[in-house]
C-alpha positions in Angstrom: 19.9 63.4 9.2 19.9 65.5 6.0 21.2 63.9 2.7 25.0 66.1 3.4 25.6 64.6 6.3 24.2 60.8 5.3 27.2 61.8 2.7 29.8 63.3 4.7 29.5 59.9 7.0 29.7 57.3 4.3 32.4 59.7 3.2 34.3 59.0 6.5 33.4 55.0 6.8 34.6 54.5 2.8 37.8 56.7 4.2 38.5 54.5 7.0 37.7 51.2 5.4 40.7 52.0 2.8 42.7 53.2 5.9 42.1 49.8 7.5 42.4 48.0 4.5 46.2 49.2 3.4 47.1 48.7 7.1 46.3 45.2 6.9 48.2 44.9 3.3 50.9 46.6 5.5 51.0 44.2 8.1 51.1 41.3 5.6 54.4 42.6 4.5 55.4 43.1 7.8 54.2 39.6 8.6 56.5 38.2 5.4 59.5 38.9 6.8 59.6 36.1 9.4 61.7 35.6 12.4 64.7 36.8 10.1 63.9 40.1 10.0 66.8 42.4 11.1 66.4 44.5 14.0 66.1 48.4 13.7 69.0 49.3 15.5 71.1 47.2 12.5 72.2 44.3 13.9 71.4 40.6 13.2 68.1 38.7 14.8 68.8 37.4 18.3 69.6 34.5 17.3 72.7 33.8 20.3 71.1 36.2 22.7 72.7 39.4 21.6 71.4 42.4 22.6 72.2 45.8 21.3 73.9 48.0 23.4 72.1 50.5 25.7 73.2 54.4 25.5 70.6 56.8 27.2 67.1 56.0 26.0 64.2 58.1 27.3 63.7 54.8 29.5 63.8 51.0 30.0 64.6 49.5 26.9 61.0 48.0 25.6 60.6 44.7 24.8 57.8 43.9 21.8 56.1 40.6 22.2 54.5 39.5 18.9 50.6 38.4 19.1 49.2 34.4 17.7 50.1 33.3 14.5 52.7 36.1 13.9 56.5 36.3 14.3 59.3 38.6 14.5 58.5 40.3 11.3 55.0 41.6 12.1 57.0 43.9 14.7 59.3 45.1 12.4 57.7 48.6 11.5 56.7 49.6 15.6 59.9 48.6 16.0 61.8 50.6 13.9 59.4 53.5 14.5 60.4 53.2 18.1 64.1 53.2 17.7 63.6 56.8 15.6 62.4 57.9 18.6 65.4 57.0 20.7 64.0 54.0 22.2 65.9 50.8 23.0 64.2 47.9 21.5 64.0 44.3 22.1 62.3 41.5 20.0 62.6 37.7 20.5 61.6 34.6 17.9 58.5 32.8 20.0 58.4 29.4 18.5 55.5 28.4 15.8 54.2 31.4 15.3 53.2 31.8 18.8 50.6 28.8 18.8 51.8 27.1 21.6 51.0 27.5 25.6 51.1 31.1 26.7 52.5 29.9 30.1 55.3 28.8 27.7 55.6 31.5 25.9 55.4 33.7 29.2 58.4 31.4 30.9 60.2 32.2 27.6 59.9 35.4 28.0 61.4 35.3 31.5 64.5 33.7 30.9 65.1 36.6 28.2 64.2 39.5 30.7 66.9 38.0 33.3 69.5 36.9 30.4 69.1 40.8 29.7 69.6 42.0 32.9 72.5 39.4 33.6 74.3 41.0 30.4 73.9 44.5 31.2 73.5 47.3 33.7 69.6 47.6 33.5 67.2 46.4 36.2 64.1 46.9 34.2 61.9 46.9 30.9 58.7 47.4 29.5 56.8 45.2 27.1 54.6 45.9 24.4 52.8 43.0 23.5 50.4 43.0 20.8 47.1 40.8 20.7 48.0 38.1 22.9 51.3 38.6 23.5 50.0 41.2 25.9 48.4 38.3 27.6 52.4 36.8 27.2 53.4 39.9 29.2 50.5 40.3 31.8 51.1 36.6 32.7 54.8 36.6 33.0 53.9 39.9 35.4 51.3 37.9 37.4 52.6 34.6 38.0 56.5 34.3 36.6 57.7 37.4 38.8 57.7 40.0 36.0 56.6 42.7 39.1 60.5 42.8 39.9 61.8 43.6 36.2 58.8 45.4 34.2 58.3 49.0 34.9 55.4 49.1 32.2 53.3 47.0 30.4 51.0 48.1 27.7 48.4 45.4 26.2 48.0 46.5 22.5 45.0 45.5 21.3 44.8 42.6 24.2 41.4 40.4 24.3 42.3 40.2 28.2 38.7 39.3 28.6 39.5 36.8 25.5 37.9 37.0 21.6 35.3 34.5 19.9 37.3 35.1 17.0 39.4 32.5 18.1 36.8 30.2 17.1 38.5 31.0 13.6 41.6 29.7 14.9 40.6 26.1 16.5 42.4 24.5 13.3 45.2 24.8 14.9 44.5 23.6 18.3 46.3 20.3 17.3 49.3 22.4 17.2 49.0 24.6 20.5 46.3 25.5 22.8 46.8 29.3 22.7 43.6 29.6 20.5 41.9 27.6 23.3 43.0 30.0 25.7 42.0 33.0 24.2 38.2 31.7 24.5 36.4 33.9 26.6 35.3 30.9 28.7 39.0 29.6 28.8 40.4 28.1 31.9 43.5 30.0 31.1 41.6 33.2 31.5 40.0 32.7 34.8 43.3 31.3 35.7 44.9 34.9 35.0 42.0 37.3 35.8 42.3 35.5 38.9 45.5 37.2 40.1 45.5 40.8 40.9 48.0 43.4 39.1 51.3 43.5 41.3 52.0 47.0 42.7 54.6 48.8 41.1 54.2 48.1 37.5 51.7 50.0 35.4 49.0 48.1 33.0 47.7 50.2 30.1 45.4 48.8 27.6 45.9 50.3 24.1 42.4 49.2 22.3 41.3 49.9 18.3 37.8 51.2 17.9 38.0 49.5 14.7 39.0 46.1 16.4 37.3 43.1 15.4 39.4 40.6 16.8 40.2 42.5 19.8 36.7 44.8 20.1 37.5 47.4 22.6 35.2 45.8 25.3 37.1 43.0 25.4 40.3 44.8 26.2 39.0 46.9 29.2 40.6 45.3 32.6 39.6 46.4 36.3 41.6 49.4 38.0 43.7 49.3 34.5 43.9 52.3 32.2 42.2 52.2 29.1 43.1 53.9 25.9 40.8 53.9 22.6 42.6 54.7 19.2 40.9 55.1 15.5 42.1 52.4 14.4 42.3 48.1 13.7 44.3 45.5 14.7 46.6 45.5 12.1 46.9 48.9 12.3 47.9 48.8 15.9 51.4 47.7 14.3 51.5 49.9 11.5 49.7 53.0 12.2 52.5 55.6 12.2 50.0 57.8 15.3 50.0 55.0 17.0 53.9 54.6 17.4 53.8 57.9 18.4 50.8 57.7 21.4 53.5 54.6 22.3 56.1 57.0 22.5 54.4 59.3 24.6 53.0 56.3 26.9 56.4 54.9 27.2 58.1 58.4 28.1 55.2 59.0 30.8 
């Protein structure tokens, strides 16, 4: 390697470190505004189950499921990115931060989907869940008959084959065992992996290359489709392309 392009590369590492760094600051904003954060089509939280009303999207409306230790606000910027592109979007308040039982958080997540179809005409959604509330979504499709309400789910940034970075989390196993369950080795996880993907609703895993809590490999899923974008975890939120590969996945 001659001494340009040793430069030109630490060039592009310095370049994407920034880039990860000010989509983490981002998030942290994001992550600020709590449960209370108002919704991007203008209304309040749903707080009493509202839910805005539905007037020609490009499809189902699409239901973002924050990831562990996060709430409401960390969705905030997808979502609002998503709306600008005509989508209807959904968001619900998972309790503590999402610590507790994904089967809980997956039940939760049920009686939603049918409270939403029971107040309007549509007989479908897709989910975006980021970090492990994919695994939220992917088990409410597996096991709490999702097959017969979700057109699409896409696992953003999804340790589906679970992350020893929730070693870092085990402080709060006294509060909920979803950082048990995202251990590789996790009962949970063989529990899941266990069940085939139902026909009729399509898996796509959205992996960063820059993911350290969620490195690619541990995203990839059998007869699933896999797509790799340049960028982190945090930036799987805030990354203005990657609303827009969303968009395009969502109006396949």
């Amino acid at each position: 390697m001659g001494l340009f392009d040793w430069v030109a590369e630490r060039t592009a590492e310095l370049s994407r470190d920034i880039a990860d760094s000010g989509h983490t600051a981002l998030y942290l904003r994001q992550l600020l505004r709590g449960n209370r954060a108002p919704t991007a089509h203008g209304g309040e939280p749903h707080r009493h189950e509202a839910v805005p009303k539905v007037e020609g999207p490009p499809g189902p409306p699409v239901l973002l499921i924050n990831g562990y230790l996060s709430n409401r606000g960390s969705l905030h910027l997808l979502e609002r990115r998503l709306h600008e592109r005509q989508h209807t979007v959904l968001t619900y308040r998972l309790p503590r931060l999402n610590m507790g039982d994904i089967r809980d958080s997956a039940a939760l997540i049920a009686r939603k989907v049918e409270s939403l179809v029971a107040q309007t005409s549509v007989p479908s959604v897709d989910i975006v869940g980021h970090s492990m509330g994919g695994l939220v979504g992917l088990y409410y499709v597996k096991r709490l008959g999702g097959r017969h309400r979700v057109r699409r789910l896409i696992l953003l940034g999804t340790p589906a084959a679970g992350t020893w970075s929730a070693l870092l989390g085990l402080v709060t196993a006294p509060f909920g065992r979803a950082s048990l369950q995202l251990l590789p080795t996790s009962p949970f996880l063989r529990e899941l992996n266990e069940a085939p993907i139902p026909k009729g609703v399509e898996v796509i895993s959205v992996g960063g290359e820059r993911d350290y809590f969620a490195p690619l490999s541990s995203t990839v899923l059998e007869g699933v489709r896999h797509v790799a974008l340049p960028t982190g975890h945090s930036g799987l939120l805030v990354d203005a392309a990657v609303a827009d590969a969303l968009d395009d996945l969502l109006r396949a």
